[in-house]
Wavefront OBJ file of the C-alpha trace (Angstrom):
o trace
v 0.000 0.000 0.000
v 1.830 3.665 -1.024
v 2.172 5.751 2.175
v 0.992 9.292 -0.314
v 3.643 11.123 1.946
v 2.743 14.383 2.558
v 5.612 16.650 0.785
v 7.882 16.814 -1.279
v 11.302 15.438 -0.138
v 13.388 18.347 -1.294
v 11.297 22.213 -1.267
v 8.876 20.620 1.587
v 6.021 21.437 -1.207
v 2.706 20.307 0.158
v 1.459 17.184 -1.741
v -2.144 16.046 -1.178
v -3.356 12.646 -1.422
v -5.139 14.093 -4.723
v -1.696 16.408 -6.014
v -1.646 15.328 -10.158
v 2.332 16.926 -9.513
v 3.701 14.267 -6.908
v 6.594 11.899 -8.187
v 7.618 8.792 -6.577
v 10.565 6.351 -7.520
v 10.010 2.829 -6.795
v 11.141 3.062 -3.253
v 8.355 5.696 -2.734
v 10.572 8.368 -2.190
v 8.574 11.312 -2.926
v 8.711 14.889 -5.116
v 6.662 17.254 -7.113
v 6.966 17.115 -10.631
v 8.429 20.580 -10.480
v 12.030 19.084 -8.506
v 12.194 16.129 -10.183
v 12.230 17.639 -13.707
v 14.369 20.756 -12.794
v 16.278 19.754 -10.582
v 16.599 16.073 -10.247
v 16.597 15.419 -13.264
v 14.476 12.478 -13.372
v 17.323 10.937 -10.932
v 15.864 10.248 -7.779
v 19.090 11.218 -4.932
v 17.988 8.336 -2.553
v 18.270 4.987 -5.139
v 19.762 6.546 -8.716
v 15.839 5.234 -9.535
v 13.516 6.905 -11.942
v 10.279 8.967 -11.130
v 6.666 8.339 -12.222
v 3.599 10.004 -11.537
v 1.986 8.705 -7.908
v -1.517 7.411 -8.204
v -4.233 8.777 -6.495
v -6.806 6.835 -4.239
v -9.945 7.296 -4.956
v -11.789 9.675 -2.050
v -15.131 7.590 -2.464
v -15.461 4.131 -1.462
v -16.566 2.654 -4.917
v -15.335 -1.322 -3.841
v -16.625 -1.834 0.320
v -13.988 -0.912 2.061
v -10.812 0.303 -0.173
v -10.784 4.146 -0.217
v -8.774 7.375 1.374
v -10.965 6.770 4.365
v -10.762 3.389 4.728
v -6.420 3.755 3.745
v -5.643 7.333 4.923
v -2.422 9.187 3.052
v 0.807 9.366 5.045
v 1.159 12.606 7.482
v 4.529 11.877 8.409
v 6.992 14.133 6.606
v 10.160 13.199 5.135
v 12.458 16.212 4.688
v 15.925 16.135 3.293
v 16.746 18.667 0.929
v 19.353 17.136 -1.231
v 23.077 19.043 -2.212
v 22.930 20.749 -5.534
v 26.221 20.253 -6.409
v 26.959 17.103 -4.661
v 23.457 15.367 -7.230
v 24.198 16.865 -9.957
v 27.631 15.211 -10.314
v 25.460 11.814 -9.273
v 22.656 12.919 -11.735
v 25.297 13.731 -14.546
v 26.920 9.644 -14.290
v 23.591 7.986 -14.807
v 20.888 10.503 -16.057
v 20.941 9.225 -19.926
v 20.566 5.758 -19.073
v 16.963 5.179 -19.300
v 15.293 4.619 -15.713
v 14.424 0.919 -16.609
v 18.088 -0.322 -17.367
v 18.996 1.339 -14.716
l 1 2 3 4 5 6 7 8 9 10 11 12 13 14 15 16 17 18 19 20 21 22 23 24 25 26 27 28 29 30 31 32 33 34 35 36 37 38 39 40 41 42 43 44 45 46 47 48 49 50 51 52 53 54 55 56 57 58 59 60 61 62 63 64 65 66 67 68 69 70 71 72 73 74 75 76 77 78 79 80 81 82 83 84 85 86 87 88 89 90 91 92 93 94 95 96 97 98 99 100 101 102
């Protein structure tokens, strides 16, 4: 089950459990579109992972019991603003091998 943390890892950029803009690598580590396109560069800092868009759970309980109520999104933060310079030479050694042969 995805935690739908909160924020985004890097700016602290609020992400509902409904935000179209959150990214997630396959660890879950999570980041608005915004930071993962501009300054991640589709890298993620934690795994050297790709980023896709993070589903959303439907609010309204459409199957009996499977919905945000029933599953609630994440409140716990995860905060770590990542070094610029220190990624980008990380980014730079992997970023144009595509995310699946990584």
């Amino acid at each position: 089950m995805l935690q739908l943390k909160p924020s985004c890892e890097h700016c602290d950029k609020s992400l509902s459990a409904d935000a179209t803009d959150a990214m997630i690598c396959s660890f879950e580590c999570t980041y608005c579109q915004s930071c993962v396109e501009n300054i991640l560069k589709n890298v993620c800092p934690n795994c050297g992972g790709g980023f896709s868009s993070r589903p959303v759970r439907p609010k309204e309980e459409y199957k009996p019991g499977v919905s945000l109520k029933q599953y609630p999104a994440s409140s716990e933060k995860v905060f770590k603003p990542i070094d610029s310079s220190e990624h980008l030479a990380f980014a730079e050694s992997i970023k144009d091998i595509p995310p699946e042969k990584r």
